[in-house]
N, C-alpha and C positions, 0 to 999 in steps of 0.2 A: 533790844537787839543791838549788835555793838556794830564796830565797822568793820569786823573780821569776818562776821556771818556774812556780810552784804560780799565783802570782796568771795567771799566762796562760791556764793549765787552766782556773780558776775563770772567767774570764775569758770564753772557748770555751764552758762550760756556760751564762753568763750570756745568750749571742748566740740558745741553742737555744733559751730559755725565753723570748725576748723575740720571738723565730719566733714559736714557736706560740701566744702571746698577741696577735701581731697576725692570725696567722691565723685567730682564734677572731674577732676584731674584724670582720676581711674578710667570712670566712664568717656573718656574723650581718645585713652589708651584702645579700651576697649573696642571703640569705633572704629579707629581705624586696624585695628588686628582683625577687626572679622569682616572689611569690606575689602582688606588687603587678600584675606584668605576665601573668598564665595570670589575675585576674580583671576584670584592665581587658578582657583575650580574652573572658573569658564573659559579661559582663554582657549584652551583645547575643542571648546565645541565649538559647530558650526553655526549655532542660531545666534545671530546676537544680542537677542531679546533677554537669554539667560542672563544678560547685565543687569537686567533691570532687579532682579533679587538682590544687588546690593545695595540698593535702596532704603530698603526694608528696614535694617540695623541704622540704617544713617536716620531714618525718620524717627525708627524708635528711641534710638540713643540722644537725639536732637531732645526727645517729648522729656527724658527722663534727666537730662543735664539742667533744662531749664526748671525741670520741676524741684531738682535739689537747690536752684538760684534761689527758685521761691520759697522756699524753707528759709536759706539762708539769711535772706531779706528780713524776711519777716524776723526772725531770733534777732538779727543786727534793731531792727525796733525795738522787740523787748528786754535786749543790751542798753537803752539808750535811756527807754523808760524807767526802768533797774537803776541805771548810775544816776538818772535824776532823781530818784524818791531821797527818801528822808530814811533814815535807818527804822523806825517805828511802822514803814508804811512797806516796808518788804517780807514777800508772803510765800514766797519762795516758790511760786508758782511758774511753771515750763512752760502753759497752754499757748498756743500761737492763737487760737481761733480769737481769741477775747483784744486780741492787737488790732487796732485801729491805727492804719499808717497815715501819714500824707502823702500829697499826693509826691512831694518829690522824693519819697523815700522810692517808687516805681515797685511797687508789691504787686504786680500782677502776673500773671502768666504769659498773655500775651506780652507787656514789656520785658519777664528776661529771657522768651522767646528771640528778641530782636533786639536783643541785648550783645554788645561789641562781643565778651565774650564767649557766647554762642552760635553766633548766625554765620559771621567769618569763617569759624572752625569749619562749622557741616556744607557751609558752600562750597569751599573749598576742596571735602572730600568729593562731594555730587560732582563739582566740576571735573576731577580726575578720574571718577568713575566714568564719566560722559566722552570723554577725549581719548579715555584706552578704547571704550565700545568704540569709539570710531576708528580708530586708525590701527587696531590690531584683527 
């Protein structure tokens, strides 16, 4: 295998990790377009309990941001493992599950849960949703 196979491999890794950073991007679009639109819905009623449905999309979108990190992550492993083999020892294989991180690469869920650029963003929304239910 030469070094132009391996740069294509790296290459293909490169493509998934820029996926699911645009995907974290979209879906953070998407969060706040439907928590902007379920309280432009409620402001007109009287109960102010209907706030709490925009929650819903913030917890979901919260779940599904962090889980494209955890993709992310992990492929940034198997980028890492990839440009350190040897041209002989590249098998061109995508599988995430066979990646064994350390621990400071933080491949967990719970850490890009509570990861800077997650946890800020959906606080941030919940706070605004919390502040309108109150004062409108």
């Amino acid at each position: 295998m030469n070094n132009e196979e391996k740069m294509r491999h790296l290459e293909m890794i490169e493509g998934i990790i820029e996926r699911m950073g645009n995907n974290c991007f979209q879906l953070k679009g998407w969060a706040v377009a439907l928590v902007s639109a379920i309280c432009a819905f409620v402001v007109g009623k009287t109960n102010k309990m209907y706030f709490l449905i925009a929650y819903i999309p913030i917890v979901l979108c919260l779940s599904l941001d962090a889980f494209y990190l955890y993709i992310e992550r992990k492929y940034r492993v198997l980028y890492r493992e990839t440009a350190c083999k040897d041209n002989s020892e590249i098998d061109f294989l995508m599988d995430i599950k066979r990646i064994k991180p350390q621990k400071t690469d933080k491949c967990s869920f719970v850490l890009c849960v509570i990861s800077r650029s997650i946890w800020p963003f959906y606080l941030c929304i919940g706070i605004t949703v919390f502040l309108v239910m109150k004062f409108l």
